[in-house]
N, C-alpha and C positions, 0 to 999 in steps of 0.2 A: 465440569469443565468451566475455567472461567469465563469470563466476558471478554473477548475479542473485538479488533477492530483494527484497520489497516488507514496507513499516508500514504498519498502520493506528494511527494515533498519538490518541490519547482526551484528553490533555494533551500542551502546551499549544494548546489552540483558541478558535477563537474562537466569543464567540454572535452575535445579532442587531446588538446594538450595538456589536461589536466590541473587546468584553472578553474576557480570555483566562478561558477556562472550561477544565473538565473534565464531559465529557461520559458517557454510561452504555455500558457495552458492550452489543452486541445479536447474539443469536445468528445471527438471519439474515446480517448482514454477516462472519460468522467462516464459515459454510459456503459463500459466495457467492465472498470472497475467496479464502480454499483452494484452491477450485474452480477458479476461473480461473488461479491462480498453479498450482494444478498442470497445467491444459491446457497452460500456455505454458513449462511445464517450469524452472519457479521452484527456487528450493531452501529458502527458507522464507517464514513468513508471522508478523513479529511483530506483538504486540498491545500497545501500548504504556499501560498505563495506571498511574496511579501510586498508588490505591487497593488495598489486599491483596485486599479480596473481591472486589473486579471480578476478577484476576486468577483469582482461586481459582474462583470461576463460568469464567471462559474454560478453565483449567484440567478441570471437572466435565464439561463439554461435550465436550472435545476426549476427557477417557477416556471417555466412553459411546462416543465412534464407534469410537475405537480398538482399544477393550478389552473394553467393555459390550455391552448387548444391540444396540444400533444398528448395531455389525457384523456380527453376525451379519444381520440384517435388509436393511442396504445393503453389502455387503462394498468396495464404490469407493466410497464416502465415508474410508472407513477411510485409504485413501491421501492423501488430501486435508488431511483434520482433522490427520494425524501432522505434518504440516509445519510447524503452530500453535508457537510461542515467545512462550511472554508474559513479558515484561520490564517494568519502574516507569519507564524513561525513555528517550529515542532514542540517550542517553549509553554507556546497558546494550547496545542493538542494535551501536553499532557495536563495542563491547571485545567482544561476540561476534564478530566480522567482523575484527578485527586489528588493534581500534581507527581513528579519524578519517580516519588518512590512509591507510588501504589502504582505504576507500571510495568509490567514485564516488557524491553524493548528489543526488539528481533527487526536484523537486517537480512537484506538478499546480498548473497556475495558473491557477483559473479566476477570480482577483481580480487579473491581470497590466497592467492598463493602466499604460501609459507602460516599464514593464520589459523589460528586454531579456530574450526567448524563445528558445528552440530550437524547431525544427520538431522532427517526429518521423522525418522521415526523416534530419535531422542528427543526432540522437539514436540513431538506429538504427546508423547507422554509426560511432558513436564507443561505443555498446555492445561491437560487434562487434571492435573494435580494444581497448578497454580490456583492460588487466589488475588493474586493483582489483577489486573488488566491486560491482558499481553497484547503489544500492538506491532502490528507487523509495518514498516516504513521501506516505500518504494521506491526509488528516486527516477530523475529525469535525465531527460541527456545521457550522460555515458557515466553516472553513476552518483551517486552518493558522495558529499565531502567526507573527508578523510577525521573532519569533528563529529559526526554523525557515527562514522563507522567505531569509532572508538568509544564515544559513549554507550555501545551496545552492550546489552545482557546478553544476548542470542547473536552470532551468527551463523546464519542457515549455510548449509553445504550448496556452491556452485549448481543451478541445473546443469546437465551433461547430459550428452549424446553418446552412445556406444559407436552411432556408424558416423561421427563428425567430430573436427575441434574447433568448427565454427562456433561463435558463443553470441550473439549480439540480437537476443529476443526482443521484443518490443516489452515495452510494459505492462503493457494488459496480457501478452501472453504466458509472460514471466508471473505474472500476478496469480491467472487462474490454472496455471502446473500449481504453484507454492500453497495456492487457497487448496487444491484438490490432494496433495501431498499429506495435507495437514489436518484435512475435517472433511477428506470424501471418503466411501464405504469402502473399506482395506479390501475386499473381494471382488472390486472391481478394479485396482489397481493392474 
């Protein structure tokens, strides 16, 4: 399987109207993501924003768990939060990674109509075969710019509900269906 590893990207997104925003970081989503990305044995988690003090907040955060009193207090958080890489653009993510083309790039699409989708179990198995990096990229706010989605390798199939056509998960919950979808034990599903 290759090496993995998930964005949560802050810019470019979109708001309500479908203007490309930049969105605020929140702490809950940086321990949430972590967390799942290290259950499912990720190897990082960046935070893409293009603001310095956002950063430098994701940054304050992730040394409290690491380093600060918060380790001592939850000592498995510490392994979670270390995983955190905060970069200004999804540009920075991949020169971390090898640059472009040693990445395999996989979106969440829960604004996919009429686009062509991967399942997750076609997904899973071309994880499993890849030798790039496959990096799964989350967005904020009410989605993903429409330049992000189009530079994608992957796009993943809409979660859905059998008994709902409500769609509007949060992030972190959207994240650890996708993370469990993809690298949890198929007999548990």
């Amino acid at each position: 399987m290759s090496a993995c590893s998930i964005a949560l990207v802050h810019h470019p997104v979109l708001d309500r109207q479908g203007h490309v925003i930049t969105t605020a970081v929140t702490s809950i989503d940086l321990h949430d993501l972590a967390r799942s990305a290290k259950t499912y044995g990720l190897e990082h988690v960046f935070i893409v924003h293009p603001v310095p003090i956002q950063r430098e907040l994701v940054d304050r955060i992730q040394a409290h768990w690491v380093q600060g009193s918060g380790k001592k207090r939850i000592p498995t958080r510490e392994a979670a939060l270390a995983m955190l890489r905060t970069v200004p653009t999804l540009d920075d993510v991949y020169a971390d990674l090898g640059g472009r083309d040693a990445v395999d790039l996989y979106v969440t699409a829960a604004r996919a109509e009429g686009a062509d989708v991967t399942s997750f179990a076609d997904a899973r198995e071309r994880i499993s075969s890849q030798t790039k990096h496959s990096l799964i990229v989350f967005g904020t706010g009410w989605g993903l710019a429409n330049a992000v989605l189009d530079d994608a390798d992957v796009r993943l199939a809409p979660i859905r509900s059998q008994r709902s056509s409500y769609n509007h998960l949060s992030v972190r919950a959207a994240c650890a269906i996708v993370l469990d979808r993809l690298f949890g034990v198929a007999d548990e599903r």
